[in-house]
N, C-alpha and C positions, 0 to 999 in steps of 0.2 A: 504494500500500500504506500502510495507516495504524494504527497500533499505540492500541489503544483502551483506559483502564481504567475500569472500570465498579465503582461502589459505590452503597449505601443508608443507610438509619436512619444517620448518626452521628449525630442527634440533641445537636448541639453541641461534639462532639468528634472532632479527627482522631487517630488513632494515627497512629504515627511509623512504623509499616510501610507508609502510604500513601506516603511520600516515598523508601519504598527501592523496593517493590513497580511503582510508576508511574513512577519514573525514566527508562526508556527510550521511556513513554509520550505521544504528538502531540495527547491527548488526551482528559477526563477526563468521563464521566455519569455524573451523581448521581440515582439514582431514588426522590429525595424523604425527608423527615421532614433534614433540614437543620441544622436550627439556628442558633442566630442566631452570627454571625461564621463559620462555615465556609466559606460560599459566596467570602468576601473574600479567605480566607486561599488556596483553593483554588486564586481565579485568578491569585496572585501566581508561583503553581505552575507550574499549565500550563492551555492554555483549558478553559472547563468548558460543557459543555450539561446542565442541569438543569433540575426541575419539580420544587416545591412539595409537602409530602406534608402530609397530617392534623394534624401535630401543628407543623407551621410558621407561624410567627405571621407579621403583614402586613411586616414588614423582608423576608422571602423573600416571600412573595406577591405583591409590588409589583414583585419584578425577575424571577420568574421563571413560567413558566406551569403548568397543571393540567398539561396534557397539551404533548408536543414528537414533529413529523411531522420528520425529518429526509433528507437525503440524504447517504450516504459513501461513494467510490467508489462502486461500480454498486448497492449497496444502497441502500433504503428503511429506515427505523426508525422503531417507534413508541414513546415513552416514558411512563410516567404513574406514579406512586405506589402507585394501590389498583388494581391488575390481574384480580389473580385468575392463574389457571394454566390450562395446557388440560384443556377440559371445563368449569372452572368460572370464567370471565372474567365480568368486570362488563360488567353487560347494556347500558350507557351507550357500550363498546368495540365492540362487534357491528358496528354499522353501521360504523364507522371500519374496521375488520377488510374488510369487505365493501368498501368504496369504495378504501381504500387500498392492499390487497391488502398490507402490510408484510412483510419480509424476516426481520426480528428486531423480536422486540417483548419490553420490555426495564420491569418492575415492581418494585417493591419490596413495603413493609409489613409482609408477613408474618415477618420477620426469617430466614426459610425459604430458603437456599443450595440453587435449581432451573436447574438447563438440562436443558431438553429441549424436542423438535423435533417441532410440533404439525402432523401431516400433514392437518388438516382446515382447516388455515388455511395448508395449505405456509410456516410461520416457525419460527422457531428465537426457542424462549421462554426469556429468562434473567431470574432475580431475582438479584441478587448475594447473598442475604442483609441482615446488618447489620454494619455497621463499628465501630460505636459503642459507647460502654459499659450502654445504658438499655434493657431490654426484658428476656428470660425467656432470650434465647441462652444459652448459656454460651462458644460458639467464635464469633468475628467474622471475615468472608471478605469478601475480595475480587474481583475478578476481572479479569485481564487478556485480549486475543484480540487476533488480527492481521485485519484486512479486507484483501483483497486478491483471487482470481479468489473466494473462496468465503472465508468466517471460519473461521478456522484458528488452532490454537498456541494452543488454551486453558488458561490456567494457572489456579489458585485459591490463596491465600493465607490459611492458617487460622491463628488464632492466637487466645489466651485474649483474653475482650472488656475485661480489665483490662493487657493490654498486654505480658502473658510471651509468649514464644513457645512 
């Protein structure tokens, strides 16, 4: 059983709800737009799996990948930055879809706080939103889950993207 927290876009900024929010958390996916120094600060934290989004300059590009196939517990995952949603996924995904058949497939970009479970690819699609303060949001989300026979105990952490609760 692995208790997971999942975020996007800080775009160079952690809020301080990440370190109450993911406290209990084994560890940390970032689905891109990064920022320079978060990725360092993050893994002082707790381990971190991430990938590079759009607006990440080569200090992230260098250490981290476009896309991330992973294994946890009995799951598959696939991670990437510019996703898309079900129905409308980046056509670049398709064939990774097809081949890897993924469990949870896991995007960012749109600063858009989605889960839901895309029965033409049987995965469970989550975008965390945006955590950070840069982009058109007005609320910045989170997202923690448990993996374990199936992902379960999904929580969500919303909060003003300047840091009020």
């Amino acid at each position: 059983m692995l208790r997971i927290g999942i975020l996007s876009d800080t775009h160079g900024t952690i809020p301080k709800q990440v370190y109450s929010f993911f406290k209990d958390c084994d560890e940390l996916w970032h689905a891109g737009d990064i920022g320079f120094g978060v990725l360092d600060e993050l893994k002082q934290f707790k381990p971190v799996v991430a990938v590079y989004g759009n607006m990440d300059g080569w200090d992230v590009r260098n250490v981290v990948p476009q896309t991330q196939l992973l294994r946890r517990e009995k799951f598959k995952i696939l991670m990437t930055h510019i996703g898309g949603y079900p129905g409308h996924y980046e056509k670049r995904l398709l064939p990774l879809f097809d081949s890897e058949k993924p469990d949870i497939f896991i995007a960012g970009h749109s600063h858009i706080l989605r889960v839901m479970y895309d029965k033409s690819y049987n995965m469970l699609h989550i975008n965390p939103g945006a955590a950070g303060r840069q982009g058109f949001h007005k609320v910045s989300t989170l997202i923690r889950l448990t993996l374990d026979d199936k992902p379960k105990d999904l929580e969500i952490c919303e909060f003003d993207k300047f840091g009020n609760t």
